[in-house]
FIVOSE-908387 format. One record per residue (C-alpha): residue in three letters; x, y, z. Coordinates in steps of 0.05 Angstrom, whole numbers, plus 5000, padded with zeros to 4 digits. Example, Ala and Ser with C-alpha at 12.3 -4.5 7.8 and 13.67 -1.06 7.14 Angstrom:
ala524649105156;ser527349795143;
***
This chain:
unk500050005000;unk502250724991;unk500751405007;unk496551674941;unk494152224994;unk494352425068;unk488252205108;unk487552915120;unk487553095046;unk482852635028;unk477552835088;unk478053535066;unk477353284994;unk470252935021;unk466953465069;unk468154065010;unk465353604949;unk459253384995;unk452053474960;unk448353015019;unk440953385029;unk441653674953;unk436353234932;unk432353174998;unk433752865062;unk430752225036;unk434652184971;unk436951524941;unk439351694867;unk443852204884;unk446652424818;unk442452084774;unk437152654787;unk441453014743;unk439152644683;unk432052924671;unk427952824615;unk430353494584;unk437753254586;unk435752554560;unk432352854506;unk438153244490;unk443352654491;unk438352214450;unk440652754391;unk447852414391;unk446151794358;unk447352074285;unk450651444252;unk447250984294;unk454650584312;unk452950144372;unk458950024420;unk458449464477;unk461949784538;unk461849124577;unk466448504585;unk465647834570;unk461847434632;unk469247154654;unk468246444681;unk475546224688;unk480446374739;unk485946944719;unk490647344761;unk485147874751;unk479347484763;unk479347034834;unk472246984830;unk470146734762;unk462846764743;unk458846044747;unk455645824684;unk452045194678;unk448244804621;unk441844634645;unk440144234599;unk444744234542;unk443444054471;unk446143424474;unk441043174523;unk435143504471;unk429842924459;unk432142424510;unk425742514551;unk419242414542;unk417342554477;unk412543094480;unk417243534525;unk419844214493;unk426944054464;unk430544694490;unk436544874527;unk437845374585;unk444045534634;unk444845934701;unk448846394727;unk452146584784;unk455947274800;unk459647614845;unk460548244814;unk464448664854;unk472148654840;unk476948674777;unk473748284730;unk465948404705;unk463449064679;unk458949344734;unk455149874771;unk457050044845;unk450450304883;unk451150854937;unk450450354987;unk456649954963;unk462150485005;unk461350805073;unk465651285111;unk465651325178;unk460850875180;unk455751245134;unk453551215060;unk450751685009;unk445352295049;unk448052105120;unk444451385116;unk447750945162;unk451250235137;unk446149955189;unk441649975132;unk445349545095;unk444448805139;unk444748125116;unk438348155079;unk439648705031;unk440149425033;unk434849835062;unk437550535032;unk440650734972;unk441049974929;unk441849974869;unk433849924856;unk433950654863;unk436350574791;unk431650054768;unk428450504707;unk435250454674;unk440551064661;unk440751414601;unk444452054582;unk449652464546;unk456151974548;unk462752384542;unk470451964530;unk476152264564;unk481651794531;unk488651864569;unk492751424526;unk490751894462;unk492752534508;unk499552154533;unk501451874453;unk501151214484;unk497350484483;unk495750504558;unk496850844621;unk502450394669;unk500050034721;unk499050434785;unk500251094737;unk494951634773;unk491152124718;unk490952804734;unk486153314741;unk489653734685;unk489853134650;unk482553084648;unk482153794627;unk487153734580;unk483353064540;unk476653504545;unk480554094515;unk484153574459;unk477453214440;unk473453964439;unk468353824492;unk464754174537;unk462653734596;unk455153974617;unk451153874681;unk448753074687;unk453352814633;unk456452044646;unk463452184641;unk468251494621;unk475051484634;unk478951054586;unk487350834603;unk487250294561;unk487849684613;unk485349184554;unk491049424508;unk496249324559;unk493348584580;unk493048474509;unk500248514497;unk502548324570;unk497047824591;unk493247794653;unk496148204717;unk494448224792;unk491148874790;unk491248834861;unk499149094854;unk497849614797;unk491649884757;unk491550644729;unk486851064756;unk485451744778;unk489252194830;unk484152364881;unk485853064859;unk480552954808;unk475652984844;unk474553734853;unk474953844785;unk469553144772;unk464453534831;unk465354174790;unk463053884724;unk457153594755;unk456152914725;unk451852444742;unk456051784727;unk462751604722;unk465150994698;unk472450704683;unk476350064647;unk479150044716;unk476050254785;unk476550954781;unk481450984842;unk489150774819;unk491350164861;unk494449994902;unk490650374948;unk493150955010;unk495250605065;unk489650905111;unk482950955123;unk482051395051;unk484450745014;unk479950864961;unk478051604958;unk474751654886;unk470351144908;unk469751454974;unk468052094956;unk463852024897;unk459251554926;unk459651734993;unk459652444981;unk457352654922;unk452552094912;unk455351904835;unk454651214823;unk461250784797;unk461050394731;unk467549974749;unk472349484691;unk468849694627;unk472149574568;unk473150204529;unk477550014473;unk472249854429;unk469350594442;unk475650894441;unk476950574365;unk469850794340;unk470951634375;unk476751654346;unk475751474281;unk469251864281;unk473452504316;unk465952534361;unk467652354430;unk460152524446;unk454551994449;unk447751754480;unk449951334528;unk444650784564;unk446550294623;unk440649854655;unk442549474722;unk439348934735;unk432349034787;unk435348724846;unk432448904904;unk436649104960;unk443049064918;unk449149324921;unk449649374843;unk448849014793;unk452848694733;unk451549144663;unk453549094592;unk453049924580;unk451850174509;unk454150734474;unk450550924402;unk455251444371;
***
């Protein structure tokens, strides 16, 4: 573990990015109140060409020093016992799946009741809420009509001239400025703002790391300047915070303080080389952007396959 930021840094970080009571005292979408129907409208404009970009990974079911909990998928039945029953039975196949999605490996959506600090979560809600049957505040069901809104690319390894970002590298807050100002955006109120460092390019060449011991991310410097654009997602090809992690209780502050805090929901390990390809070759890093989590009541998120239609 290292020191990314003092404790004291990162608390004063948190208490001056804080929107708890912005939305009510009762609040449980936090940022996502940002995207109303007047800014969905608006990003529903962006799909010109009509390109369709999966932003989500392949279901990984196999064990990989970046996945120690691969997915469970079993047949149930499988083709080749089709027509072995009783003859008037539906030949058909199915499967099941089992997930747990948090971690390194499967594209997914952290709810605000995924983090705490000091105990609490998003609007001062205690992690009491959260017991062994579910979460009583702020699951991921306060998202159940799906997200939808103006996506926006900030790609670092286009900024830097390179394929990727190095392991452990943290991204700047000039940096992000700097992509927005190189890709001629303007980043508006309730946008969903990916950060791509090109993790997939790097494992493509280097195989499968720990990411445990290095993953790119962003300096918790950012996120000032992420509370002053006022979006209403973020999302990453990593986990938004650069790991490894502070050595204190701030171990995590992009997490921290954007759930926590600012009440932004996470879109953790997307896989944004596809999207990267298709904005740059259109020059249009600009598009409606659509993520729907799965209903599950009492969730801490949910496993997603996002979609971007440039």
């Amino acid at each position: 573990m290292t020191e990314r930021v003092t404790a004291e840094r990162a608390a004063e970080i948190y208490e001056s990015t804080k929107q708890w009571g912005r939305w009510g005292e009762a609040d449980e979408r936090g940022a996502l109140n940002l995207l109303t129907p007047e800014v969905v409208a608006r990003a529903a404009t962006l799909a010109r060409k009509g390109s369709v970009v999966s932003c989500g990974r392949r279901l990984a079911t196999r064990p990989a020093p970046d996945n120690f909990s691969p997915a469970l998928h079993f047949m149930a039945p499988a083709g080749d016992v089709v027509g072995t029953g009783h003859p008037n039975d539906l030949q058909s196949t199915g499967d099941f799946v089992g997930v747990a999605f948090h971690g390194m490996a499967v594209s997914h959506i952290d709810a605000l009741c995924h983090v705490f600090v000091e105990r609490q979560m998003w609007n001062g809600f205690s992690a009491d809420d959260v017991t062994s049957r579910g979460a009583k505040r702020n699951s991921i069901a306060a998202a159940f009509g799906g997200i939808t809104g103006r996506g926006v690319l900030l790609d670092i390894p286009r900024l830097r001239g390179v394929e990727w970002v190095e392991p452990g590298d943290a991204i700047t807050a000039d940096e992000l400025e700097a992509a927005r100002e190189a890709e001629a955006v303007e980043l508006e109120s309730g946008d969903i703002v990916l950060i791509s460092t090109g993790r997939d390019a790097r494992r493509a060449v280097h195989g499968a790391w720990d990411l445990s011991e290095g993953l790119a991310g962003l300096d918790p410097e950012c996120v000032p300047w992420l509370a002053e654009k006022d979006l209403a997602l973020l999302g990453s090809d990593g986990v938004s915070d650069p790991l490894p992690g502070s050595a204190h209780a701030w171990s995590m502050p992009v997490h921290q303080c954007m759930l926590v805090g600012l009440g932004v929901h996470l879109l953790d390990n997307l896989q944004l080389d596809r999207l990267a390809a298709a904005c740059a070759e259109e020059q249009k890093w600009e598009f409606l952007f659509t993520v729907a989590p799965l209903h599950i009541g009492g969730g801490t998120g949910s496993p997603v396959n996002p979609i971007a239609v440039l």
